[in-house]
C-alpha positions in Angstrom: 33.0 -3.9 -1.8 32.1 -1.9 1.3 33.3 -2.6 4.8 32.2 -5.1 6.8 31.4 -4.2 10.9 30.7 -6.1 13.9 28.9 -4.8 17.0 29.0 -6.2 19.9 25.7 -6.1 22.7 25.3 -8.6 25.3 23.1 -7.9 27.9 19.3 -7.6 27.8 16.3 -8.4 25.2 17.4 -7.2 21.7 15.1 -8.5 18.5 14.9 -6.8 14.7 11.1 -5.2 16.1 9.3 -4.7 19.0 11.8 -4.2 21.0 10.6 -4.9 25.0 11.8 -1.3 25.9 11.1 -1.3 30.3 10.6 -4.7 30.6 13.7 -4.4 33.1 16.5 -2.7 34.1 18.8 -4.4 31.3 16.8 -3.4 28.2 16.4 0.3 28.0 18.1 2.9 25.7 20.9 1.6 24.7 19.7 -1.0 23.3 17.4 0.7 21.0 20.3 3.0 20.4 22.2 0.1 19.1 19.4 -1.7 17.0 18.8 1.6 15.4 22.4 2.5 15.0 23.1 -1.0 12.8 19.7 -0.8 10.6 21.1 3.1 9.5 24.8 2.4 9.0 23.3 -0.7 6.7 21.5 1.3 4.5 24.2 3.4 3.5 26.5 3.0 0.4 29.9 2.4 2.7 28.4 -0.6 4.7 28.5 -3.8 3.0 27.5 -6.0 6.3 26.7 -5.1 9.7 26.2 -8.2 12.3 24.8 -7.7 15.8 26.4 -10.2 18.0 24.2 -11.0 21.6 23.3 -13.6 23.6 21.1 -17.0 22.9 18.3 -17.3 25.4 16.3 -20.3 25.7 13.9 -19.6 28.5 10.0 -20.0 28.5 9.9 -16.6 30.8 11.1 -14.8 27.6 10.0 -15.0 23.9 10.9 -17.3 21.9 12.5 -14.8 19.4 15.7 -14.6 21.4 16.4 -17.9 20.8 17.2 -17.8 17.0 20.7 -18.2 16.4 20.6 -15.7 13.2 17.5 -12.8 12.8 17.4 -10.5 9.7 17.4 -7.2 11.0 17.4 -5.8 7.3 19.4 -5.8 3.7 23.3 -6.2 4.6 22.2 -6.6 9.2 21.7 -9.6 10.9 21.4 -10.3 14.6 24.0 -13.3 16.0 22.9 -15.3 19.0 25.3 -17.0 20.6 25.0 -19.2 23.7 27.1 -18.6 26.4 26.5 -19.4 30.4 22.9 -20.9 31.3 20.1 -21.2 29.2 18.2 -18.7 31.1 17.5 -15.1 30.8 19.9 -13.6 33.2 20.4 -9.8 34.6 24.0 -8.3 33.0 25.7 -8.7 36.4 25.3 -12.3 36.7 26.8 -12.6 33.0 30.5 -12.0 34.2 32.0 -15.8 34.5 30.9 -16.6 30.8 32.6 -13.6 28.7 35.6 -15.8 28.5 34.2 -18.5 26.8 32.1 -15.9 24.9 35.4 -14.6 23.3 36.9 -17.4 22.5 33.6 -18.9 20.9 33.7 -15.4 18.7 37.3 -15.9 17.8 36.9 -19.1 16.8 33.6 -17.8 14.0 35.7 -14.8 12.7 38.8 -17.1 12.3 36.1 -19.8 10.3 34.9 -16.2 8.2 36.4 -15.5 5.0 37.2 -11.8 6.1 37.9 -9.5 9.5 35.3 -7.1 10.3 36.9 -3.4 9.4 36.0 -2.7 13.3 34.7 -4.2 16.3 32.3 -1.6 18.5 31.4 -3.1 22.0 28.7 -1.5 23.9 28.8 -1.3 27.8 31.1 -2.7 29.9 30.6 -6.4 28.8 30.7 -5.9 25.6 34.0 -4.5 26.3 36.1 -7.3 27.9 35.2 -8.7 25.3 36.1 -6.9 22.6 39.2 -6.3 24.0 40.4 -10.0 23.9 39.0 -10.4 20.6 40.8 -7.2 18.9 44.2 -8.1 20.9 43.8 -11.6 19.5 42.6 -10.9 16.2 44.5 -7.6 15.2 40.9 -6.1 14.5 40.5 -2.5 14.9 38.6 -1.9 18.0 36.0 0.7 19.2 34.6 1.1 23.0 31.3 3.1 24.1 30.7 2.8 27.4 26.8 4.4 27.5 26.9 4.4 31.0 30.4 4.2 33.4 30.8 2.0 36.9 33.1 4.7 38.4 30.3 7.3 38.0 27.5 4.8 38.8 29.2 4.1 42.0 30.2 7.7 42.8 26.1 8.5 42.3 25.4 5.4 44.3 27.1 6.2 47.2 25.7 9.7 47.5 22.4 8.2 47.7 22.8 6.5 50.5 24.0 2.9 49.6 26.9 1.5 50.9 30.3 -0.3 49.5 29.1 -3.5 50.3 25.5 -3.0 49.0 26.7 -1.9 45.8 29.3 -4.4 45.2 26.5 -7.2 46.1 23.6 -5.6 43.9 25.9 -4.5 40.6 29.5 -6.3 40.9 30.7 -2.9 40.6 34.2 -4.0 40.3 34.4 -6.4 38.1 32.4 -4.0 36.1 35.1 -1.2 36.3 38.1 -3.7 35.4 36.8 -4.6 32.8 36.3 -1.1 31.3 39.5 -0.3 32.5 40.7 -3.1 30.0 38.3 -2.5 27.4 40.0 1.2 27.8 43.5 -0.1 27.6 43.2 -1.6 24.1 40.6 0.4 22.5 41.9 2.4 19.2 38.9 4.8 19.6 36.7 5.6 22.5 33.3 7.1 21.1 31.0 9.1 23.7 27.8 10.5 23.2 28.8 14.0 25.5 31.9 16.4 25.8 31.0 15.9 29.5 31.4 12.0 29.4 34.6 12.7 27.8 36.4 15.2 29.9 34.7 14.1 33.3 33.7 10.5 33.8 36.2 9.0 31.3 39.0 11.3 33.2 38.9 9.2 36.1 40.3 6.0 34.4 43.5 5.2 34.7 43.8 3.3 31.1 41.8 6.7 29.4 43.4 8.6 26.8 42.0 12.0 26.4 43.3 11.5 22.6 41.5 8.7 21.2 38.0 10.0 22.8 35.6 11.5 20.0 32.3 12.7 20.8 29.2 11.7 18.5 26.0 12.5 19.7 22.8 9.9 19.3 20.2 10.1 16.8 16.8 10.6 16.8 14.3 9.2 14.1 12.6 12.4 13.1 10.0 10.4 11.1 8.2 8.9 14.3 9.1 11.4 16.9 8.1 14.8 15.3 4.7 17.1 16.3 2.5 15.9 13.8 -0.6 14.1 15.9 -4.1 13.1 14.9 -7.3 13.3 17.0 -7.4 9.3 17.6 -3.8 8.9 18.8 -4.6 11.8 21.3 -7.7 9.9 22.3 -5.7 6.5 23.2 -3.3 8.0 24.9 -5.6 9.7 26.9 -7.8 6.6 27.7 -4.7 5.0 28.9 -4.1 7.5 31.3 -7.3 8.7 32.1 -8.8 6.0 34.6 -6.0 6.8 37.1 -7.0 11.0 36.9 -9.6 13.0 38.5 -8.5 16.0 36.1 -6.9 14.2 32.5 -6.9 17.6 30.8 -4.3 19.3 33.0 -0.9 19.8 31.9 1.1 16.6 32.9 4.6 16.0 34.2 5.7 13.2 32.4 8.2 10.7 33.0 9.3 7.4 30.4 12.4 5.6 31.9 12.6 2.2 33.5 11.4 1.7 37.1 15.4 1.1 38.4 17.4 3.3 41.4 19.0 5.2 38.5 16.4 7.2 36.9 15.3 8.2 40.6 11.5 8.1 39.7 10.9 8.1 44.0 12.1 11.6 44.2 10.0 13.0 41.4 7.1 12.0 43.1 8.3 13.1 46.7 8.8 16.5 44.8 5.3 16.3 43.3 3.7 15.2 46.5 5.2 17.9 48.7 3.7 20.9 46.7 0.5 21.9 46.8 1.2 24.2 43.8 1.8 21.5 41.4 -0.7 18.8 42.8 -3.4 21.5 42.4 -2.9 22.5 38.6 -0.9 19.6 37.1 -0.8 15.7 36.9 1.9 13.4 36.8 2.3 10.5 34.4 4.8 7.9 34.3 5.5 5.3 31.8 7.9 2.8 33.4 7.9 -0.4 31.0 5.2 -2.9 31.2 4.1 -5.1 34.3 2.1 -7.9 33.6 2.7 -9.5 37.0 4.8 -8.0 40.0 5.9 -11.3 41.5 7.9 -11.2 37.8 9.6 -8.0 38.5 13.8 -8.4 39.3 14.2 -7.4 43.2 15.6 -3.7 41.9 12.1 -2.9 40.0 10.3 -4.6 42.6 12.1 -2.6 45.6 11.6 0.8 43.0 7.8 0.1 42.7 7.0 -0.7 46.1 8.7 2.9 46.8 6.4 4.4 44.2 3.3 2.9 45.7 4.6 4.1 49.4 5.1 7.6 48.2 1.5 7.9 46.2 0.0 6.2 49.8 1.7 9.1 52.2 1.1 12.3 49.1 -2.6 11.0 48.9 -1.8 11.4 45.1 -4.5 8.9 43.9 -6.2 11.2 41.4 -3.3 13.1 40.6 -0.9 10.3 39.3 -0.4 8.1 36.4 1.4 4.8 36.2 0.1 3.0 33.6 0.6 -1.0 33.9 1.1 -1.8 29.8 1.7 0.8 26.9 3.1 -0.6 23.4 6.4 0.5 21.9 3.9 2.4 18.6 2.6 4.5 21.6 5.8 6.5 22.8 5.6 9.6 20.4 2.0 9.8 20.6 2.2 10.0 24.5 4.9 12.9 23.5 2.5 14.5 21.8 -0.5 13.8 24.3 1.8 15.6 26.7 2.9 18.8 24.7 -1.0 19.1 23.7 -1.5 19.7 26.8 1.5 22.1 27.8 3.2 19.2 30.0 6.5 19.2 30.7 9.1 16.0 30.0 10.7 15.3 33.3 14.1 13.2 34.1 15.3 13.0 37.6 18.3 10.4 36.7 21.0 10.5 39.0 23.3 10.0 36.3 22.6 10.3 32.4 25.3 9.4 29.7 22.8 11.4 27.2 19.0 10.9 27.7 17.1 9.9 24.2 14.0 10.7 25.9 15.2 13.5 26.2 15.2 14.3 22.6 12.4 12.4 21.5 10.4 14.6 23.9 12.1 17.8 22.5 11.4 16.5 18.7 7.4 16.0 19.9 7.7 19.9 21.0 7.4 18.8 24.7 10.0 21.0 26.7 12.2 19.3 30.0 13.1 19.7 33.1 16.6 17.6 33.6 18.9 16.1 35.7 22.4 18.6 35.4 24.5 15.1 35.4 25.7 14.1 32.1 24.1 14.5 28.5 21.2 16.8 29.3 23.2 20.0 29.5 25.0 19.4 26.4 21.1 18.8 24.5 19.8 22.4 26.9 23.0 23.9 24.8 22.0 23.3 21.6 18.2 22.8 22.3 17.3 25.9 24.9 14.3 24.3 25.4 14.2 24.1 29.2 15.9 23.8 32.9 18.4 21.8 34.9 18.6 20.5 38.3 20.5 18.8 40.4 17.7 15.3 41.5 19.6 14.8 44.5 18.2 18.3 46.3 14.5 17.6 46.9 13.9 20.8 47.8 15.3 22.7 44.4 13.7 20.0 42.5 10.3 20.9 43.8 11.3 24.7 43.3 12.4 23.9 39.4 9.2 22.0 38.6 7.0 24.8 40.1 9.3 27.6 38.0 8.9 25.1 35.0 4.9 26.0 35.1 5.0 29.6 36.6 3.2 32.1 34.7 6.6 33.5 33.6 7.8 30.1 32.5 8.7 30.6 28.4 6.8 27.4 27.0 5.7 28.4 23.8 9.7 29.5 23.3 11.2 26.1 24.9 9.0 23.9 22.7 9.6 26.1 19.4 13.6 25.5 20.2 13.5 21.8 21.4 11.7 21.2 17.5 14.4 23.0 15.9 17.3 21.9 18.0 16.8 18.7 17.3 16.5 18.8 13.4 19.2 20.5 13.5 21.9 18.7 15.7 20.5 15.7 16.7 19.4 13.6 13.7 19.7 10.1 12.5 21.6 11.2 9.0 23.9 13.1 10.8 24.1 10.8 13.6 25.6 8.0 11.4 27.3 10.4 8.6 29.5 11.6 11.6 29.9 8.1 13.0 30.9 6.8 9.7 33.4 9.8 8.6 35.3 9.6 12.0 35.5 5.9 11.9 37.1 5.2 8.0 38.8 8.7 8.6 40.6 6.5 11.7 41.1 3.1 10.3 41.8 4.4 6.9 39.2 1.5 5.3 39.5 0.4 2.4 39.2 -3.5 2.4 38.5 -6.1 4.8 41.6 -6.9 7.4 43.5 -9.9 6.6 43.8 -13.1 8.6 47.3 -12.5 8.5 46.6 -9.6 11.4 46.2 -12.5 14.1 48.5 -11.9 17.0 49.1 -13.8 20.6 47.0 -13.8 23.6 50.2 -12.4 25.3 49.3 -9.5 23.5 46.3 -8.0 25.7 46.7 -5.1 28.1 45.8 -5.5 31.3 46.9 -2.5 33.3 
């Protein structure tokens, strides 16, 4: 028969194809992560089903696609929409109120279903409220990854500068941090994509159980991200990029993330603009999403651009630096590629990093990093030696890293060779979803569908 699994993603723009990776702060790695995670468990033998549950979205700022109550992802996955709060498009921190009636809407389908999923997996902390009052009602198995962690978020936050108040206004920081407190507190299996996530940020939880934490690291689809480049991808990449440059054939510093406080973009440039080193013999390109109009930015991409522009104004970097306004989702690996044709360098400045995909992706394209030391990147340097660490919050080593990056004594050739192999080797799809799938049956011992007879009580959910 197979077993049957449900995935829960709330927040952001998710479709089966063409996913609007950048457009803003909500719709960024994880949830390709998550797209790409259900279309491989489907195609394998052990699956039978594999729905997607998000939000409806009936909004004429937003495509129309997110408005389909049901989307074939592929054979056995399917993307569920269903309505909760507003209509509209909203950011994930204005979705708290509506999770309640969210839950209960979701209890109400399974109960209507002729079988339990074998497992619930909730993504971020939405996701996990709730999961939790679904598996504490329903008796259903239940799985928690956090991708990224409020405690940490705020901890980073802080040391940036903000303050309590700021943060709570701009994030609903607590809220966000109850709830994976009791998404923590009921979950039968805690999945992380680092050892660090694990036996650092997860530690400072008071509902964490160092026992039920496994570590599974992401995927990466070898078939698109790889080194294998033609002439003509080369030359679009390099016409996309090329208006902004006085000099488009020197090695670039190259940046893809979303244009949010997180990924710290303003301090790569402040780095790049202080050195006359690096403006002299290098470029840098970033690739920050898509912006057809500014006025449609959300405040924190508006506030993050408006810095970038500042920072390129008081460097005098026009000439020097990138920032395309549109790139397709087909163009990614080639701009890889463009960049490791050229000996660049794949640069993350994040002040906090659950993993890093790019990170990998860049690696599989045989373009070597420079990294923020929080989080996943150290654990993908282990296996991967293909470049350095540094801390993003020390301007002045960051400067000093990104100059040793490109020294004459810097190992390239050695880093790229490594990055290609590391990642076939540790870091692929198949083995991705061969782990995921042995630790999860290994833990529910699946062999059927749970019965409806599992249903307990409300009364049941942990709260502390």
């Amino acid at each position: 028969m197979g077993i049957k699994l449900l995935h829960l993603h709330l927040h952001g723009l998710i479709r089966s194809k063409d996913l609007e990776l950048g457009r803003d702060s909500d719709t960024g790695g994880q949830t390709l992560y998550v797209l790409e995670l259900v279309k491989h468990l489907a195609k394998t033998k052990e699956v039978a089903k594999v729905d997607l549950v998000t939000r409806l979205i009936q909004d004429r700022r937003v495509s129309s696609d997110y408005s389909q109550s049901r989307e074939r992802i592929s054979r056995g996955a399917e993307i569920i929409r269903i309505p909760f709060g507003p209509k509209r498009y909203l950011r994930k921190e204005l979705l708290w109120p509506y999770l309640d009636d969210l839950a209960n809407k979701l209890i109400d389908q399974l109960l209507n279903s002729e079988s339990l999923p074998d497992w619930i997996h909730a993504h971020y902390a939405d996701a996990g409220y709730v999961g939790a009052l679904i598996s504490s009602r329903l008796g259903i198995p239940f799985v928690f990854t956090g991708h990224s962690l409020g405690r940490e978020k705020k901890r980073r936050l802080l040391e940036s500068g903000m303050d309590h108040d700021q943060i709570e206004n701009t994030y609903s920081i607590s809220r966000r941090i109850e709830a994976e407190e009791l998404a923590l507190a009921n979950a039968n299996l805690v999945v992380t994509s680092t050892f660090q996530e694990a036996n650092d940020q997860y530690q400072r939880y008071r509902n964490f159980v160092p026992s039920q934490a496994r570590t599974v690291p992401p995927g990466v689809d070898l078939s698109r991200f790889n080194t294998v480049s033609n002439p003509n991808e080369l030359l679009d990449i390099e016409e996309l990029v090329s208006p902004f440059l006085h000099n488009p054939e020197l090695p670039p510093f190259l940046a893809i993330s979303r244009a949010v406080r997180r990924k710290n973009i303003p301090a790569l440039i402040e780095a790049f603009g202080r050195s006359s080193t690096l403006r002299k013999k290098h470029n840098l390109v970033l690739i920050l999403g898509t912006r057809t109009d500014m006025r449609l930015l959300d405040r924190q991409q508006k506030e993050v651009f408006q810095q970038i522009f500042e920072l390129v104004d008081k460097y005098d970097l026009y000439g020097h630096i990138a920032y395309p306004k549109y790139h397709r989702r087909d163009q990614i690996a080639s701009i890889y590629r463009w960049a490791a044709e050229l000996k660049g360098i794949f640069v993350n400045t994040a002040l906090t990093e659950p993993f890093g995909l790019t990170l990998l992706e860049a690696a599989a394209c045989g373009l070597p990093m420079v990294a923020t030391d929080d989080g996943g990147p150290s654990e993908i340097l282990s296996h991967c030696s293909n470049g350095l660490l540094v801390d993003p919050t020390d301007l002045d080593l960051l400067q000093q890293t990104l100059e040793q990056a490109i020294s004459n004594k810097s190992p390239w050739s050695n880093w790229r060779i490594n990055g290609i192999n590391g990642v076939d080797k540790h870091f692929s799809w198949n083995s991705h979803v061969e782990k995921y799938l042995s630790l999860m049956m290994k833990q529910f011992n699946c062999v059927k569908p749970y019965s409806l007879a599992k249903i307990i009580p409300l009364s049941g959910i942990k709260v502390s």
